[in-house]
BATORGU-178937 format. One line per field, with one value per residue (C-alpha): residue number from 1; y, x, z. Coordinates in Angstrom, 3 decimals. Layout:
N
seq = (NUM_...)
py = (Y_...)
px = (X_...)
pz = (Z_...)
This chain:
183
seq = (1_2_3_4_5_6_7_8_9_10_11_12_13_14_15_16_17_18_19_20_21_22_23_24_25_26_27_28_29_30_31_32_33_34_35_36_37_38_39_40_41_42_43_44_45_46_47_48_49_50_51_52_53_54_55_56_57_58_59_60_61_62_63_64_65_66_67_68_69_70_71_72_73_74_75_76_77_78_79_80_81_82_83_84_85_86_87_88_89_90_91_92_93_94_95_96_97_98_99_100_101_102_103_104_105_106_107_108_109_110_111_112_113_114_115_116_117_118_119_120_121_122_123_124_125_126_127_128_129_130_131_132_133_134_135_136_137_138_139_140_141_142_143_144_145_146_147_148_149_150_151_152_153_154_155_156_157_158_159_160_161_162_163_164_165_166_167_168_169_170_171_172_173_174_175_176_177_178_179_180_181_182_183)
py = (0.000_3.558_6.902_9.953_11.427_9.370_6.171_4.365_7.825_7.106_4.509_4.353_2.777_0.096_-0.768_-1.088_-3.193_-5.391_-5.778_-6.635_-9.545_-10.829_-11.547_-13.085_-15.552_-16.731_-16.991_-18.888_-20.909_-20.614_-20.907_-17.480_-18.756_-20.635_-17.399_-17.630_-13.856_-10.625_-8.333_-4.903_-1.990_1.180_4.550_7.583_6.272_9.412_9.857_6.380_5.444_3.132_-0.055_-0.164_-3.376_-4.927_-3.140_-4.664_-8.038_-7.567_-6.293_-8.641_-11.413_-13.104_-14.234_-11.972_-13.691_-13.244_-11.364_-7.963_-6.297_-3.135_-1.851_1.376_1.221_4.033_2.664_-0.519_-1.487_-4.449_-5.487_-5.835_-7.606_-10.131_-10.551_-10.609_-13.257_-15.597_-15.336_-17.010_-19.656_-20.317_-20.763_-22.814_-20.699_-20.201_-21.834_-19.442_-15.791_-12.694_-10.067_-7.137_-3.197_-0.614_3.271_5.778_9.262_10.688_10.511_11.567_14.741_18.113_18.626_21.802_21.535_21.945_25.093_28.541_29.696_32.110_35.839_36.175_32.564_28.793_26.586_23.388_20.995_18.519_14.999_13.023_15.322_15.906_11.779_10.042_11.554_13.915_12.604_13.371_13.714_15.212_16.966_16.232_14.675_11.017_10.656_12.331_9.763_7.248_9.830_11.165_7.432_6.388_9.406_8.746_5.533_6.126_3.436_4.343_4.398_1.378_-0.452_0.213_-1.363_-4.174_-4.891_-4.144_-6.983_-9.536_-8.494_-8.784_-12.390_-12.969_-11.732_-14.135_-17.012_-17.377_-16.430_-19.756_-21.995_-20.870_-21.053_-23.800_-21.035_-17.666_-15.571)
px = (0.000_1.588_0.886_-0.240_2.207_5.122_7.068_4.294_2.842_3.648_1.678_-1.724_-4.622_-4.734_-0.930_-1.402_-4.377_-2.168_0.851_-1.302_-3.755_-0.525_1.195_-2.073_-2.589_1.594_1.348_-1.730_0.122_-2.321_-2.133_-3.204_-5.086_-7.161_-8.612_-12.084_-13.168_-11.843_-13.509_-11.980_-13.112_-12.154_-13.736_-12.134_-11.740_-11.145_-8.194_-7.404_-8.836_-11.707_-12.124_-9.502_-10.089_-9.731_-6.501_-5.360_-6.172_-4.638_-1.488_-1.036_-0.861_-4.262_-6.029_-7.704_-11.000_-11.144_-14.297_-13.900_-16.217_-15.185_-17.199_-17.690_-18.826_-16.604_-14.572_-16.255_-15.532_-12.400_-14.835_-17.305_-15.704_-14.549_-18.437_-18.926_-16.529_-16.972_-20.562_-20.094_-17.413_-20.122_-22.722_-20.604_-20.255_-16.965_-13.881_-11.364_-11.603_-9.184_-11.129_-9.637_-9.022_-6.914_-6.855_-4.502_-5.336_-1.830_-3.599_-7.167_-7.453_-8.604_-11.885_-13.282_-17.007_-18.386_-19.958_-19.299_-16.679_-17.865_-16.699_-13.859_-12.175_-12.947_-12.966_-11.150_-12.772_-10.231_-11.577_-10.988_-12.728_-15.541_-15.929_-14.379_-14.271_-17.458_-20.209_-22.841_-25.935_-24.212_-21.968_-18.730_-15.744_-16.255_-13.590_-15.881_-18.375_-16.352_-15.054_-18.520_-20.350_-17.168_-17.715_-21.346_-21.270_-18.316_-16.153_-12.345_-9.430_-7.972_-11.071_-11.253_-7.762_-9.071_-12.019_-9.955_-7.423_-10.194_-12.062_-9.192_-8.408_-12.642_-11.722_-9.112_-11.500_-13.308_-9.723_-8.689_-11.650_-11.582_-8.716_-7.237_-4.068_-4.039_-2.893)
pz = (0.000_-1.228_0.479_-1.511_-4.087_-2.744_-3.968_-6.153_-7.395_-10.906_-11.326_-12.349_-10.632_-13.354_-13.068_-9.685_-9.559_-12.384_-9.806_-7.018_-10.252_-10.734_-7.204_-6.150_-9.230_-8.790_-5.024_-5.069_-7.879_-10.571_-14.141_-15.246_-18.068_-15.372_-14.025_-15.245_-14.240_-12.589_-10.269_-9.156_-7.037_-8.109_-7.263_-8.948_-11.875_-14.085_-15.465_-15.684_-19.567_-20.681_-18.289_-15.721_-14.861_-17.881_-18.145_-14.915_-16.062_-19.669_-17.713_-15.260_-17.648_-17.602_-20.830_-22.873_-22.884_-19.044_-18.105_-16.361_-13.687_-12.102_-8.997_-7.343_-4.014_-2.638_0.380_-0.107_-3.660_-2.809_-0.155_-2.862_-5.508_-3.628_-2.169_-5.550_-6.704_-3.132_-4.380_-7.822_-6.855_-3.939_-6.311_-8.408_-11.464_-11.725_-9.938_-9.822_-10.114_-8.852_-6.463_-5.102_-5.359_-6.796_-6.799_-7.476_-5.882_-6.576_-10.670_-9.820_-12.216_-11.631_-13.124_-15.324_-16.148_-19.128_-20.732_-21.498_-19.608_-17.247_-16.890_-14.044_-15.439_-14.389_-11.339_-10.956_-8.841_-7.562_-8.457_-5.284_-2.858_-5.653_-6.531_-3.230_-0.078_0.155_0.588_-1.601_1.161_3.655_2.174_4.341_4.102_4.249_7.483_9.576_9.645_10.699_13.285_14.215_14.577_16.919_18.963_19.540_19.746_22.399_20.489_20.968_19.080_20.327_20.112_16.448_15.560_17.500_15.537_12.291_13.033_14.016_10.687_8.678_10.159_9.253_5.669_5.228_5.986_3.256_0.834_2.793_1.935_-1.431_-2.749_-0.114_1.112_2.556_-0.541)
């Protein structure tokens, strides 16, 4: 995981989410032509050219008949694809499938909108607060509701990193069953 505009900066989201396609498929040891479909989350993804996903797949190696689904869930899109996927190899339509997320907020553009361009000059809008971390109802940054339910709900720092390492251990359950190793 990279930290805005520092070592992995130059990379785009799709690059990124190819790096991560392809350590997963040789550390599980899996023929990447065996991949039978590919799910990525991925929010912002202006900037970043037509289907990022399939771009990560294409990049990292995998066939290119392998089906592509990118999802946009905002902080919840990994989490969702690999719903997603568990759900199909569950259901027994596919066998193996790649699941994950990939973002690259040091390349989220600035964004003009269209029209006539108003007396006085133009605004920019900068494209990760506008499509990531505002949220649309409220109309605040997306932090503080994590930050505002913990304080009312009187949960503490500590007991936050707490439930984040159990869940992560819970996420790497069903990885386990499916795919018979921790990858």
């Amino acid at each position: 995981m990279g930290s805005f505009r520092s070592s992995l900066a130059s990379m785009r989201a799709p690059e990124l989410g190819a790096v991560a396609i392809k350590a997963a498929v040789e550390r599980a040891g899996v023929d990447p032509k065996a991949v039978q479909e590919v799910y990525m989350g991925h929010v912002i993804a202006a900037g970043a050219s037509q289907a990022p996903t399939r771009q990560a797949t294409l990049l990292a190696g995998l066939d290119k008949s392998t089906p592509c689904t990118g999802v946009n869930k905002v902080c919840a899109s990994g989490m969702k694809s690999i719903m997603l996927a568990s759900q199909s190899l569950m259901c027994g339509s596919q066998e193996v499938m790649v699941a994950g997320g990939m973002e690259s907020m040091s390349n989220v553009p600035y964004y003009m909108m269209r029209g006539d361009s108003p007396y006085g000059g133009v605004t920019l809008h900068d494209g990760i607060l506008h499509d990531g971390l505002t949220d649309f109802y409220n109309k605040i940054h997306m932090g503080n509701c994590g930050e505002n339910t913990a304080k009312k709900m009187n949960i503490t720092r500590e007991e936050q990193d707490e439930f984040g390492k159990a869940e992560k251990n819970c996420i790497l359950v069903p990885i386990c069953c499916c795919f018979g190793k921790v990858i």
